[in-house]
C-alpha positions in Angstrom: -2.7 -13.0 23.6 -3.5 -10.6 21.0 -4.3 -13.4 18.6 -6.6 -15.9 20.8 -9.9 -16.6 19.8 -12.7 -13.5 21.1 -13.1 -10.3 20.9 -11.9 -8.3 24.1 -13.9 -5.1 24.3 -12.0 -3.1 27.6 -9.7 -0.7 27.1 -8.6 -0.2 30.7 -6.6 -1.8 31.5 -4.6 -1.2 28.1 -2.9 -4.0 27.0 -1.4 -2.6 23.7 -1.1 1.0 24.0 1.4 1.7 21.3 -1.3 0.4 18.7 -3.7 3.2 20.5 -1.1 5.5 19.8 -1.1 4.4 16.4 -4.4 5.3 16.3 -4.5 8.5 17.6 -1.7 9.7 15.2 -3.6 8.5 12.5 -6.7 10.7 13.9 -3.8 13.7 13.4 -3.5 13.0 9.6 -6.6 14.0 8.2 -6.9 15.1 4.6 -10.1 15.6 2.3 -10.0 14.7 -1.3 -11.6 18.3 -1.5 -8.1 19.7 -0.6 -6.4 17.8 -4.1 -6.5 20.4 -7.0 -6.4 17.8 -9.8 -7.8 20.2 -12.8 -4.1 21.6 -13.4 -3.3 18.2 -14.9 -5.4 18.4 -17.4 -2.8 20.8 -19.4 -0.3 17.8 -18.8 -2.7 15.4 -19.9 -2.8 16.9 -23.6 0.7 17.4 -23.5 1.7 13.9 -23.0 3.5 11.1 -25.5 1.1 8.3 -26.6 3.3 5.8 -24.4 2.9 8.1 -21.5 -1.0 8.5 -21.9 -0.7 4.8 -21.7 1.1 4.5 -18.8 -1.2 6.7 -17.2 -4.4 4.9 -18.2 -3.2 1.9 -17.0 -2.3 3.4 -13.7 -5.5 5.0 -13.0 -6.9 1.6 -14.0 -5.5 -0.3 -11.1 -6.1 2.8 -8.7 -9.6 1.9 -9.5 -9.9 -0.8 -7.7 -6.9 -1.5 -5.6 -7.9 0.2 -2.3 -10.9 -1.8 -2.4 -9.3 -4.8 -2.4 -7.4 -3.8 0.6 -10.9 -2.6 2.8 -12.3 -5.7 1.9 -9.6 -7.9 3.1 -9.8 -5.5 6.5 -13.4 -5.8 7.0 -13.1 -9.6 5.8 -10.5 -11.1 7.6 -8.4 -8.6 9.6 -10.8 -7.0 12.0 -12.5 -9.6 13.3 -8.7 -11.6 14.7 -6.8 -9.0 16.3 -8.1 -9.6 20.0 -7.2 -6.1 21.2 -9.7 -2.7 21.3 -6.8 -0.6 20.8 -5.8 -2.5 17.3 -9.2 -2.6 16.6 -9.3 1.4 16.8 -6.9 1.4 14.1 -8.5 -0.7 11.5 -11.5 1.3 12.0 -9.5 4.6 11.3 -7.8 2.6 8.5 -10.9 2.0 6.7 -11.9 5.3 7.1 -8.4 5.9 5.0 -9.2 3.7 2.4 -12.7 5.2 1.7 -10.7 8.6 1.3 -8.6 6.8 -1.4 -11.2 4.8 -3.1 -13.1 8.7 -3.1 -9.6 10.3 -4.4 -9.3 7.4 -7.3 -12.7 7.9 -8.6 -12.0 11.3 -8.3 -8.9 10.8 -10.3 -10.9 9.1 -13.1 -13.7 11.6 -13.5 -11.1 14.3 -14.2 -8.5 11.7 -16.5 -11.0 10.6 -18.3 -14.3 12.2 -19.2 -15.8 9.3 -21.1 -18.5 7.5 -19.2 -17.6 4.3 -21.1 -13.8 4.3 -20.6 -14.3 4.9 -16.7 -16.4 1.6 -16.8 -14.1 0.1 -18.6 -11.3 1.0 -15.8 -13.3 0.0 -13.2 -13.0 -3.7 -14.9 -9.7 -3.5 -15.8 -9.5 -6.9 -12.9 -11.2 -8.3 -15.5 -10.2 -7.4 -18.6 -6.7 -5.9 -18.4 -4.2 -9.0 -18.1 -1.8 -7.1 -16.1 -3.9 -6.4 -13.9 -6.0 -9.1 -13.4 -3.1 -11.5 -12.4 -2.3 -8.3 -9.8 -5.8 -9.0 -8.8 -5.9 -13.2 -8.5 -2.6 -12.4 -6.8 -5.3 -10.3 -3.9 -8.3 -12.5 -4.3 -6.0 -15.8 -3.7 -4.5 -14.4 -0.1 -8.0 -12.8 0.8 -9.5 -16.3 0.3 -6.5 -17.7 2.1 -8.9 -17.4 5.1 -11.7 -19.0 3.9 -14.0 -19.9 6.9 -12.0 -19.1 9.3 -13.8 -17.5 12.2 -11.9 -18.2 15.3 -7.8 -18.8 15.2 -7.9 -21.9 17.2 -4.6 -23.2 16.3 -1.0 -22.4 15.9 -1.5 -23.3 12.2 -4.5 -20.7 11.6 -2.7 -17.8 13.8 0.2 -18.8 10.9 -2.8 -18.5 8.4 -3.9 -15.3 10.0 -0.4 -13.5 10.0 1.0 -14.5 6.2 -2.1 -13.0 4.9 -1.6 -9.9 7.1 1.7 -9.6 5.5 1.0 -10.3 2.1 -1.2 -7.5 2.3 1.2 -5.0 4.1 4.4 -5.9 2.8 3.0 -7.1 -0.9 -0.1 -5.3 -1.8 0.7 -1.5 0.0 4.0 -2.3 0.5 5.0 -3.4 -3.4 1.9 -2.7 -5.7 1.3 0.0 -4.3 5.0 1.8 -4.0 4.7 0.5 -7.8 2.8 3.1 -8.3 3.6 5.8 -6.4 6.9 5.5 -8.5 5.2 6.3 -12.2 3.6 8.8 -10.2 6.8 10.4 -8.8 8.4 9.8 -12.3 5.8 12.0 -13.9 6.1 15.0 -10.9 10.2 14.8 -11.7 9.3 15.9 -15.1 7.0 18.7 -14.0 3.6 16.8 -15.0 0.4 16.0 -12.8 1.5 18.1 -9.8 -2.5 17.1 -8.3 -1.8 13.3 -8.9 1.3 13.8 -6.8 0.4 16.0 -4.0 -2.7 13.3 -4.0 -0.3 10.3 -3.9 1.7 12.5 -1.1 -1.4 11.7 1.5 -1.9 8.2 -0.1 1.7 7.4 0.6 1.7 9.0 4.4 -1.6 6.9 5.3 -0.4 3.4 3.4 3.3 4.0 5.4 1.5 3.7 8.8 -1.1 1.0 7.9 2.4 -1.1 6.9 3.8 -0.1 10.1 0.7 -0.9 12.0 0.7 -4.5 10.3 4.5 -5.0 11.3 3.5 -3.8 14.7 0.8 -6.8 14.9 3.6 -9.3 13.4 6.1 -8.3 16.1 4.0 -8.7 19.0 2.4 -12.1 17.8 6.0 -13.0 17.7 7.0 -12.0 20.7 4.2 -13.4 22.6 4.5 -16.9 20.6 8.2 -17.0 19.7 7.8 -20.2 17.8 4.9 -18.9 15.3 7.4 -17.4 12.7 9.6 -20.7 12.0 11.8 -21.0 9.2 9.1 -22.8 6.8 7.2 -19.4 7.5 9.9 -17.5 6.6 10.2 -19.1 3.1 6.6 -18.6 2.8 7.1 -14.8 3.1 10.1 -14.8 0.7 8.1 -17.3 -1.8 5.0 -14.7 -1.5 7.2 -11.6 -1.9 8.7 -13.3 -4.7 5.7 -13.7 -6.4 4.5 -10.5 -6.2 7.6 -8.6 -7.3 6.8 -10.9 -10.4 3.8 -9.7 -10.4 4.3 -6.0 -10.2 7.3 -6.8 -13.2 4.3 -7.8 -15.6 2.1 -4.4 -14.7 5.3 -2.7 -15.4 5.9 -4.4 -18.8 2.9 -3.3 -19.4 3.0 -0.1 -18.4 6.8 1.3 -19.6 6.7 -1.6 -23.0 5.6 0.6 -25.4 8.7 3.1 -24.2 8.8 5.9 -21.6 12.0 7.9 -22.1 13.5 8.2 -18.9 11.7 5.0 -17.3 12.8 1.4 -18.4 11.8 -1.7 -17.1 14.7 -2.8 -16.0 15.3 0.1 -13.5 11.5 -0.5 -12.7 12.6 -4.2 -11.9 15.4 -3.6 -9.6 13.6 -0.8 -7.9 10.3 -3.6 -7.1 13.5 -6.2 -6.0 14.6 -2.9 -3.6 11.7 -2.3 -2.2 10.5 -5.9 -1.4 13.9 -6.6 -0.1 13.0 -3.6 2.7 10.3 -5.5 3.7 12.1 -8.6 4.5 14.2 -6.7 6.4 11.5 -4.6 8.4 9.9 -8.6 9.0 13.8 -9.5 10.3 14.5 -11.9 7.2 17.6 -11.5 4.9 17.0 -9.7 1.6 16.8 -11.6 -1.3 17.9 -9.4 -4.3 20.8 -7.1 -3.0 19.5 -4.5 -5.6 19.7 -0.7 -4.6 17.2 1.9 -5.4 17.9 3.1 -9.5 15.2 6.2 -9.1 17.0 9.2 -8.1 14.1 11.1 -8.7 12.7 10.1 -5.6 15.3 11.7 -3.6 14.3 14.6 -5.4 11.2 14.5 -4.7 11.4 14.6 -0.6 10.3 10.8 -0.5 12.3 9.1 2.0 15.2 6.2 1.9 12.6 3.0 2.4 14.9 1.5 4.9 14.1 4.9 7.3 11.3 5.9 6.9 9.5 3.6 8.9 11.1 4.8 11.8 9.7 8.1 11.7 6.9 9.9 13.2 4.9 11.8 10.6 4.4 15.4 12.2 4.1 16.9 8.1 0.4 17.7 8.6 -2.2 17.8 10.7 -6.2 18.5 11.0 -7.0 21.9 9.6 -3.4 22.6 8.9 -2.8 23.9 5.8 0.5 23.7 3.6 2.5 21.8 1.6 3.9 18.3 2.2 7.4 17.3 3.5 8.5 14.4 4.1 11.8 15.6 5.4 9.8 15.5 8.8 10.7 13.3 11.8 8.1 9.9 11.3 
C-alpha cells in the first residue's frame, strides 16, 4: 500500500498514475522569478500609509522564511513515506517549486527593503517577531511531530504520518499561506504592488496543486485502509485547523491593528474561518465555522471560489508561454 514501510523504485507497472500525472502537469507550470517585474512597486512603496508599510513589512517578514519551513518538512518527513515513484516524482518537482519561492521571497526583500540590516532582521522575524514566531512553533511542533520515525510500521505512525501531511497542506499552504495571498490581493484591488501580485499569482497556482497532491495522498491511504481516518482523527484535524486559524488571527492582529482602511480584522477572521472550513470539506469533514468569504476583492481579482477551484485543471500557463495570468481557466 502506498504507505508501507520501503521505498518501491518501479514505475512499470504504475500503481498510482494520477499522482504521475500530477507530476507532469506540474512540469507544464514552469515560471522563473526572472519573469516577475517587481521594481514598479517601488512607486507604491513610497506612496503607502504608515499602517500599510507595516503590513507590508510584516508580510515580507514571514515570506522570508515560510517556504522553507515547508521544503524542510518535504525533505524531512514527506519524501522518505510515500512508497510510490510516481508520488515521489512529485515531491521532487515540488521542491523544485519551493526553491523558486524561497528565490522569489528573497527577491521580494532585496527590492522592499534596501537595508542590509533590516533584511537580517526579516529573516529572524521566527525569532523575534511574536506573531510570527507562534506561526513558526505552530510549524516546528508538526515537523517534529515525526521525530524518529523512519519506517511507518504501525496504524498509529501511518496516523502520525498523514495528520502531519495535512497540517501542512490544509494549515500551513492551505491557511497561512492563503493569509497572505489575501493582503496581497487587498493591495492589487487598490492598484498597488502589481509585481507582488502577478508574483503571488504563480505562488498561488504551484501551492493549489501541492494541496491537491497532499489530499490526493490522504484519499488513497483512506481508501486502501478505510479504518485509518476514525472519528478521534477527525477531531485531531478540526483541533489542528482550529489552532491554526488562531494562529493566522494573531499575524493578522498584527498586521491590520494599527488600521488599514478597507481591511479589518474581523473580515480577516471570518475569511481564515472560510477558508479552513474548505479544507474540512475537501478532507470530507463538516465545517466548523459556517462563515462565508467577506473579500469581494478576490472575485475581482480572477481568484477563484475556494470550494472550486480544486477541481480544476490549470491550463493558464505553460513553459515558454508568455502572457498574463487567468485564473478563469479550467483547473
Amino acid at each position: 500500500m502506498l504507505l508501507d514501510p520501503g521505498m518501491d523504485l518501479t514505475l512499470r507497472p504504475m500503481r498510482y498514475p494520477h499522482f504521475f500525472d500530477r507530476f507532469k502537469d506540474a512540469i507544464k507550470n514552469t515560471w522563473t522569478v526572472e519573469e516577475v517585474d517587481l521594481h514598479t512597486d517601488l512607486r507604491d512603496l513610497a506612496k503607502l500609509s504608515p499602517a500599510e508599510r507595516h503590513l507590508v513589512s510584516r508580510l515580507v517578514a514571514f515570506f522570508a522564511t515560510g517556504d522553507t519551513i515547508v521544503a524542510n518538512n518535504l525533505v524531512l518527513n514527506l519524501y522518505q513515506h510515500v512508497n510510490s515513484p510516481e508520488g515521489r516524482l512529485y515531491l521532487s518537482r515540488q521542491l523544485f517549486e519551493e526553491a523558486v519561492h524561497v528565490q522569489f521571497y528573497l527577491n521580494l526583500l532585496d527590492t522592499y527593503v534596501p537595508d542590509e540590516n533590516e533584511r537580517f532582521e526579516a529573516f529572524a522575524a521566527v525569532e523575534n517577531i511574536p506573531s510570527i514566531a507562534r506561526k513558526a512553533e505552530f510549524c516546528f511542533r508538526w515537523i517534529d511531530s515525526l521525530g524518529d520515525l523512519h519506517r511507518l510500521e504501525t496504524r498509529a505512525d501511518r496516523r502520525k504520518f498523514l495528520l502531519n501531511l495535512i497540517c501542512f497542506a490544509a494549515c500551513i499552504e492551505g491557511l497561512f499561506f492563503y493569509g497572505a495571498f489575501a493582503y496581497v490581493y487587498f493591495l492589487r484591488s487598490r492598484g498597488l504592488l502589481h509585481g507582488l501580485a502577478s508574483g503571488t499569482n504563480w505562488v498561488f497556482r504551484d501551492e493549489s496543486m501541492h494541496m491537491a497532491f497532499a489530499f490526493d495522498v490522504v484519499e488513497t491511504a483512506r481508501r486502501e485502509e478505510p479504518d485509518l481516518f476514525d472519528d478521534e482523527m477527525a477531531q485531531q484535524v478540526r483541533d489542528m485547523l482550529a489552532e491554526a486559524v488562531e494562529c493566522e488571527t494573531q499575524f493578522a492582529e498584527d498586521l491590520v491593528g494599527p488600521g488599514v482602511p478597507g481591511l479589518s480584522l474581523i473580515d480577516m477572521r471570518e475569511y481564515l474561518q472560510h477558508v479552513a472550513d474548505r479544507r474540512l470539506l475537501q478532507l470530507g469533514l463538516d465545517p466548523m465555522y459556517g462563515s462565508s468569504n467577506p473579500f469581494g476583492f478576490m472575485d475581482l481579482q480572477d481568484v477563484q471560489e475556494l470550494s472550486n477551484f480544486f477541481e480544476r485543471r490549470v491550463s493558464a500557463y505553460q513553459v515558454a508561454v508568455p502572457g498574463s495570468v487567468a485564473f478563469d481557466e479550467d483547473f
